[in-house]
C-alpha positions in Angstrom: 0.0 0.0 0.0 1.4 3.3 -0.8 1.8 5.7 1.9 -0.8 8.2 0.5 -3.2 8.3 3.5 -2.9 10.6 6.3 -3.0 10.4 10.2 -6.6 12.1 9.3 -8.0 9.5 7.3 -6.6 6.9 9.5 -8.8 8.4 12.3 -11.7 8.4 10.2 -11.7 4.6 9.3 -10.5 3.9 12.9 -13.4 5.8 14.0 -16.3 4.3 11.1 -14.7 0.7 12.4 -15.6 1.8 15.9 -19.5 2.9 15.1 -19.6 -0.4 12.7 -18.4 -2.6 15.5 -21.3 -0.3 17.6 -23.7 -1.2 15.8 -23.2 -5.0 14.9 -22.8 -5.8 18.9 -26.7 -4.5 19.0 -28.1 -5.4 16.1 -26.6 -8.7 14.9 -29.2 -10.9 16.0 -31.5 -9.3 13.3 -29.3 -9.3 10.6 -29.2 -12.6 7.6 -26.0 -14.5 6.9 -25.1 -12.2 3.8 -25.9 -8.7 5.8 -23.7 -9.7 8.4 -21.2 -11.0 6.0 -21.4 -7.2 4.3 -21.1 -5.7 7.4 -17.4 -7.9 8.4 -16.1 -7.7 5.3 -16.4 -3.8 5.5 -15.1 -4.0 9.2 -12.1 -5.7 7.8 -11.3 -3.2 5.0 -11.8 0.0 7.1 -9.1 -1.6 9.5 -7.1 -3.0 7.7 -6.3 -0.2 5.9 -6.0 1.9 9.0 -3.7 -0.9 10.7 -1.2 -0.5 7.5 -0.7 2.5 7.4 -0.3 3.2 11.0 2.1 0.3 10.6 3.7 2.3 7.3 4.3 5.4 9.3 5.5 4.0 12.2 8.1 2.5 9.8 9.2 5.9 8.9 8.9 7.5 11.7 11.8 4.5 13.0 13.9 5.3 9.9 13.8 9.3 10.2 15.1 8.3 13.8 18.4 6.7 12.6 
């Protein structure tokens, strides 16, 4: 993944994961196999992304250090 998102953005997935994973925990009982299926596989996007680049910058940040 290129290093093209910022802390800001990172925040903002971190923070859509967080109401996702809300929102599941109350309402998962009513949801089908394929909404709740939807609604994981977009839990796993928004933090993956978030988790690589956190992990990308960190990186940097390490290498600016030496």
């Amino acid at each position: 993944m290129a290093h093209n998102h910022s802390l800001t953005q990172a925040a903002q997935q971190a923070e859509r994961l967080c109401v996702l994973l809300m929102m599941l925990e109350m309402t998962h009982r009513e949801l089908d196999g394929g909404d709740l299926s939807t609604a994981l596989a977009l839990a796993c996007d928004l933090s993956g992304t978030s988790s690589l680049w956190l992990l990308e910058e960190q990186k940097q940040r390490g290498q600016d250090h030496e």
